[in-house]
N, C-alpha and C positions, 0 to 999 in steps of 0.2 A: 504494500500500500504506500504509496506518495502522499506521505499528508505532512503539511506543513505545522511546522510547532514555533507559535509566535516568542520567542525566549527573550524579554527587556534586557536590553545591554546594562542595568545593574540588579538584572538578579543575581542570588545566590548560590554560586555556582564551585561545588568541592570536587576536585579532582584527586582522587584517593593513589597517592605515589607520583605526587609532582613531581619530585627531584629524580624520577627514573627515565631510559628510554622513553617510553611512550607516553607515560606522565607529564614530562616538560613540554613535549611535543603537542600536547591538546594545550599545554597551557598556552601555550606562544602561540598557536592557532586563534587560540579564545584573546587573546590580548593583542593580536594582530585583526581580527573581524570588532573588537572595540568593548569589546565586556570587562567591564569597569571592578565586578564584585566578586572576585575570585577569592574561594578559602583551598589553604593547602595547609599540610601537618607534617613532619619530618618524624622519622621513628621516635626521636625522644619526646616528641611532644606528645603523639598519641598511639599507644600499641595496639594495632589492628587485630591482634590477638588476642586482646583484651574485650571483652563482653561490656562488662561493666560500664568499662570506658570508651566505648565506640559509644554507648545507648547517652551514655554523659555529653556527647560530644555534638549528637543531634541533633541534643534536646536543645543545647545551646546555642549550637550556630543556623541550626532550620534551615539547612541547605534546600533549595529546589531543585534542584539538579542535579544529579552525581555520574562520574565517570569513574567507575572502577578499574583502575590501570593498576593498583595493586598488588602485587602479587611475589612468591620465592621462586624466582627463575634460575636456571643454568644450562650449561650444552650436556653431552652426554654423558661423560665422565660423572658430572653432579648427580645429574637423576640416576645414575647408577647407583652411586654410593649412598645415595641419602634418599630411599624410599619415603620412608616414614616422615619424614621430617617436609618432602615435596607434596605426600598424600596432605597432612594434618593440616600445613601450615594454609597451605592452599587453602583447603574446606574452611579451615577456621576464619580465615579473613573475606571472604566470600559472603558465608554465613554471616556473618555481622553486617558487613556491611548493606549486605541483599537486604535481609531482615528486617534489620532497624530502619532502612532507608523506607520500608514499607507503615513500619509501628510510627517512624514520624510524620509523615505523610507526604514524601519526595516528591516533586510530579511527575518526572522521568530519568529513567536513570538507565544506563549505559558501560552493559560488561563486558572487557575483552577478555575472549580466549586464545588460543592457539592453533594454527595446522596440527599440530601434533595430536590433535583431536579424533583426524582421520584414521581409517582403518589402515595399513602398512602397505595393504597392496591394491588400496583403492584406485579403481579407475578415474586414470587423468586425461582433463584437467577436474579436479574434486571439484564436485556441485555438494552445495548444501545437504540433499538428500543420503549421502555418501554418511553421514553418521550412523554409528554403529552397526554397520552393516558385514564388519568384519575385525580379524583381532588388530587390535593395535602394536606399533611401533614398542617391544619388548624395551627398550634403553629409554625410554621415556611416558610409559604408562601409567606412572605412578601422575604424575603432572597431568596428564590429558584427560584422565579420567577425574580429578580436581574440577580441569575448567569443565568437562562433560557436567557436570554434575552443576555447575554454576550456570551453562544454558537451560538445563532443565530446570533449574530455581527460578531462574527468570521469568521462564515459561509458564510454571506449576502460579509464581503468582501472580502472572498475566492472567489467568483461568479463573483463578481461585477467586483473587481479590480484586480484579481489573486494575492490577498496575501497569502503567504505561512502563513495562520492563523489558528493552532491548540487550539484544547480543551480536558483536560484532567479532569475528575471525581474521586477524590479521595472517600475513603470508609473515615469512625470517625477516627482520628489523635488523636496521643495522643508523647509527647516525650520534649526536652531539648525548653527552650521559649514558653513553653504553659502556659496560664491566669490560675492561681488557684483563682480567685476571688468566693468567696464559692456562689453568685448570680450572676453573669454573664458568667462564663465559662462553656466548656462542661461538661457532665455529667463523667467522667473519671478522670480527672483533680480537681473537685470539689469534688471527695469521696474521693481524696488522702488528701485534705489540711484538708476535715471533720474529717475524721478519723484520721487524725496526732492530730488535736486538743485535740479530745474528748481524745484521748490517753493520751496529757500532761494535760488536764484539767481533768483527771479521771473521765471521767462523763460515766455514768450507762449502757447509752442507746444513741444510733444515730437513728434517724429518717430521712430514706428517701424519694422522692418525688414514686409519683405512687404505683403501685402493682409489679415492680421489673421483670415482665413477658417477656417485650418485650426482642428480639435479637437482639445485634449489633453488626457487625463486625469493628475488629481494628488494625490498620495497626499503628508502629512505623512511624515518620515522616524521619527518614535517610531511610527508603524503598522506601517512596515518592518522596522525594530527588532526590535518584539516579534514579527511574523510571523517574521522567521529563525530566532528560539529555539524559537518554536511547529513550525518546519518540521526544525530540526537534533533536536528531540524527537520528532517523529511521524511523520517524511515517510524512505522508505526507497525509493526508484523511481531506476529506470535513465532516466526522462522528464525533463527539468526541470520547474518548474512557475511557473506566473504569478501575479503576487502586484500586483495593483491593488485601487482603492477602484470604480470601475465608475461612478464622476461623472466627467461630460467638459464642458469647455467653451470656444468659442473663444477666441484668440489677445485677438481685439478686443475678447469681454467681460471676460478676464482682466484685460487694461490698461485696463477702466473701472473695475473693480472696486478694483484696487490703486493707482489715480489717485485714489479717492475717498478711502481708510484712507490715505492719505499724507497725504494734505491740499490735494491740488493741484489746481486750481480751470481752468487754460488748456488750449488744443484740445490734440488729439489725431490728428495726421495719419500716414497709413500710404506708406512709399513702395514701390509696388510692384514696380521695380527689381532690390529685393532678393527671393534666396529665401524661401519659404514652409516648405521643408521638405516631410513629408507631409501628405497633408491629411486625415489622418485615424490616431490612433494610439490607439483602445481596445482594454484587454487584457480577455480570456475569462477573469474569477479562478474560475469555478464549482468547479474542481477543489478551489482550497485553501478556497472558504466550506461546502465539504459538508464537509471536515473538522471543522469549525465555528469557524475562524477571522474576525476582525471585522473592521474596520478601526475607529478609535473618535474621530477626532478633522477635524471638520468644516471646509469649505477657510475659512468665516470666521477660527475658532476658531487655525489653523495659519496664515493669512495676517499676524495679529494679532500671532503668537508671532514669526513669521518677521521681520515688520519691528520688533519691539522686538532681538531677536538681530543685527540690522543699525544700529539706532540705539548699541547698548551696545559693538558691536567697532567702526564708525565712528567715533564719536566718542572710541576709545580710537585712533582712527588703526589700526585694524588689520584695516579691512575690505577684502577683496581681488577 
C-alpha cells in the first residue's frame, strides 16, 4: 500500500542506535529532509536490555515515531561464537522496544532486519515471500531468527492491536560508523582495516576467510537512510519489504577492488578452511523501486567514503 504519513518536521522522532551504521544514517536522513525533534540515547544513557528502563524512557520522552536500528550485530566469526548472546540480546531489545512503543502509544514505528533472514539457498533474487521457506544460513541463524521473530512482532501487533508497525530488510551495509574490528565486523569493513594494515605493515600477502566465491550485494548506509524515511512516509503493509541497491559482486572481486583504493600492492590468498557463508545473497527490491524509490550512491563513490571514515576514526584511535 502507498499511503502517505503526514510526519510535522518537529515531531518526536527516537531513533533506537543512533550512533551505529544505520542509526546515524536515518539520522542524517531525518536532519537532512529538516526534522527539527530528534531523540537518541547512547548505551550508557539507556540499556535496551533493560525492561524497566526502556518503559521509563517512553513514558518520558513520548516518542511518535521510532526507528529501531538497534541491535548486536557481527560477521561470521561473531555469530559463531556467541549464539546465545546474538539469540537473547537480539529478542530482548526488540521486545522492549516493539512492546512498549505499543503500551505508549507510538504512531509508527519502523524495524530493521537483515538478508540473513533468508532461507541459505533461496531462490535469487529473494522476494519477500522467500521467508521461511527453507533452512537458514547455519553461521548466522542465531541473529536471523532474532530479526525473524521481530517481523513477526510487528506483524502479530499490526493484527492484534492495529499498530501502524512496519518492517524493512536491508541488503550488506557498509559506510560512515561501521565496526572495522578485523574479528567481529562484517566482511566489507574488515578487508578495508586488513588491507590498510598489511599496507603500513608491508607484509607480503593477506589471507582471507573462505574460497572468495560467494555474491553479495551492497548498499551504502545514507541509501538506507533515506529509504527508511521514504518507507516510514509511504509504506503502510502488514509485509515487510526489501530495501537493496540490486548490484552484487563476489567476495574475491570485493577484496581486489578495496586492495587496490587502499593502496596495497601484495597477493591475495583465500583459505578455504574457512566458511563461505551463503553463496549467494541478492534481494528482490522491485517492491520499494515501483514506489519510486532510488538508491543514489555508487559502491566506488561509498567504498571511497567508507575508507576515508576509517582512516579519520583510526587514526583518532577509535576504530573498532
Amino acid at each position: 500500500m502507498f499511503l502517505k504519513t503526514a510526519i510535522q518536521k518537529d515531531a518526536r522522532i527516537y531513533v533506537a542506535g543512533h550512533r551505529g551504521l544505520v542509526g546515524s544514517a536515518i539520522r542524517r536522513a531525518l536532519i537532512q529532509a529538516g526534522f527539527t525533534n530528534l531523540i537518541g540515547r547512547t548505551h550508557a544513557e539507556l540499556d535496551l536490555l533493560d525492561t524497566t528502563a526502556v518503559h521509563r524512557f517512553y513514558e518520558t520522552e513520548r516518542p511518535e515515531y521510532v526507528f529501531v536500528a538497534a541491535a548486536r550485530v557481527g560477521g561470521i566469526k561473531a555469530n559463531n561464537d556467541n549464539p546465545a548472546k546474538f539469540l537473547y540480546e537480539n529478542l530482548q531489545i526488540q521486545n522492549n522496544l516493539i512492546h512498549l512503543a505499543k503500551e505508549s502509544g507510538v504512531r509508527k514505528l519502523l524495524f530493521l532486519g537483515s538478508s540473513c533472514i533468508y532461507p541459505k539457498l533461496a531462490p535469487q533474487p529473494m522476494k519477500e515471500e522467500a521467508l521461511l521457506t527453507g533452512p537458514l544460513e547455519p553461521t548466522n541463524e542465531w541473529y536471523a531468527i532474532a530479526k525473524i521473530a521481530g517481523i513477526k512482532m510487528c506483524q502479530a501487533y499490526r493484527r492484534q492491536y492495529g499498530c501502524d508497525f512496519i518492517a524493512a530488510m536491508p541488503t550488506n551495509l557498509y559506510g560512515p560508523n561501521d565496526s572495522y574490528d578485523p574479528v567481529n565486523s562484517h566482511v566489507l569493513p574488515a578487508l578495508i582495516r586488513r588491507f590498510h594494515e598489511s599496507k603500513t605493515g608491508s607484509l607480503p600477502s593477506v589471507t582471507c576467510w573462505g574460497t572468495g566465491l560467494p555474491l553479495r550485494e551492497f548498499m551504502h548506509s545514507d541509501d538506507v537512510g533515506r529509504a527508511c524515511l521514504f518507507l516510514m512516509e509511504n509504506y503502510s503493509e502488514d509485509q515487510f519489504i526489501n530495501v537493496g541497491s540490486g548490484v552484487e559482486f563476489s567476495i574475491r572481486e570485493l577484496a581486489t577492488h578495496i586492495a587496490r583504493l587502499v593502496g596495497y600492492a601484495g597477493t591475495i590468498t583465500w583459505d578455504s578452511t574457512k566458511p563461505d557463508g551463503s553463496p549467494r545473497k541478492l534481494m528482490d527490491s522491485s517492491r520499494l523501486l515501483a514506489m519510486g524509490w532510488r538508491p543514489q550512491v555508487d559502491l566506488e563513490t561509498g567504498l571511497r567514503s567508507a575508507y576515508e571514515d576509517f582512516l579519520n576514526r583510526f587514526a583518532a584511535g577509535k576504530a573498532k
